[in-house]
C-alpha positions in Angstrom: 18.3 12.6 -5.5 17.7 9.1 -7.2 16.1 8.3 -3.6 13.8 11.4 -3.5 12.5 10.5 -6.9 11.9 6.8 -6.1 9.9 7.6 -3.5 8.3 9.9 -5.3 7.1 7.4 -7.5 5.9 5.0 -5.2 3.6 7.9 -3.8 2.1 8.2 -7.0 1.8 4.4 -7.9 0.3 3.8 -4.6 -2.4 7.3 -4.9 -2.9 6.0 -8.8 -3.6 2.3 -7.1 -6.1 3.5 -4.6 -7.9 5.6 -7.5 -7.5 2.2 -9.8 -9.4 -0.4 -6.9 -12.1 2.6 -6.5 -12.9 2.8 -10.0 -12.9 -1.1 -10.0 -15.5 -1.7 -6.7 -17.4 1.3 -9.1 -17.5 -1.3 -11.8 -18.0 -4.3 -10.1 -21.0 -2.9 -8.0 -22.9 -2.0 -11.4 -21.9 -5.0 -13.3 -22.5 -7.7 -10.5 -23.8 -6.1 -7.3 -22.6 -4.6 -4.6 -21.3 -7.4 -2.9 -19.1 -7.9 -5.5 -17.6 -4.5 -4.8 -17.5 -5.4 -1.1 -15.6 -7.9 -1.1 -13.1 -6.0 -3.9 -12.6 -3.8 -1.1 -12.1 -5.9 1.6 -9.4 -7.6 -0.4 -7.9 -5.0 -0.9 -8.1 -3.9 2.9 -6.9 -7.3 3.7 -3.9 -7.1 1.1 -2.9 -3.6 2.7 -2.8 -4.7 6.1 -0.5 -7.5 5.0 2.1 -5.5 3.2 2.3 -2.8 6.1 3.0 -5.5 8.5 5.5 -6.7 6.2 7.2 -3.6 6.2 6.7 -3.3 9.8 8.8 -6.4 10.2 11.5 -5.4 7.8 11.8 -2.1 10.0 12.3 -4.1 12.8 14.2 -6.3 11.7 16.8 -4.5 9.8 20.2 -3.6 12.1 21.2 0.0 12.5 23.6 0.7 9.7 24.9 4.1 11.5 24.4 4.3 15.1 25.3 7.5 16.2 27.6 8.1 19.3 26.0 8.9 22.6 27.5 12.4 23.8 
């Protein structure tokens, strides 16, 4: 249960984070231009694609805790 909820939370943190970095390009693209909210995005692109590889790698990395048996 305590798993369920965890990743119940990171679902929301991560749909409240993309909300967060929209509202943010909004605000840099009036305040400074839209190149400013440009390149907010593609930071924040480039920072996705860097933690899903991570997590790619951990994935692969990790050993199999409970192989099962081959019948």
């Amino acid at each position: 249960m305590l798993r369920l909820a965890r990743r119940a939370g990171l679902l929301f943190a991560s749909y409240v984070g993309l909300i967060l970095a929209i509202v943010i390009a909004g605000f840099l693209g009036n305040a400074v231009g839209i190149w400013a909210s440009i390149v907010w995005g593609a930071a924040i692109l480039a920072a996705l694609a860097v933690y899903v590889r991570h997590r790619l790698q951990q994935r692969s990395e990790a050993p199999q805790s409970n192989p099962r048996p081959s019948a």
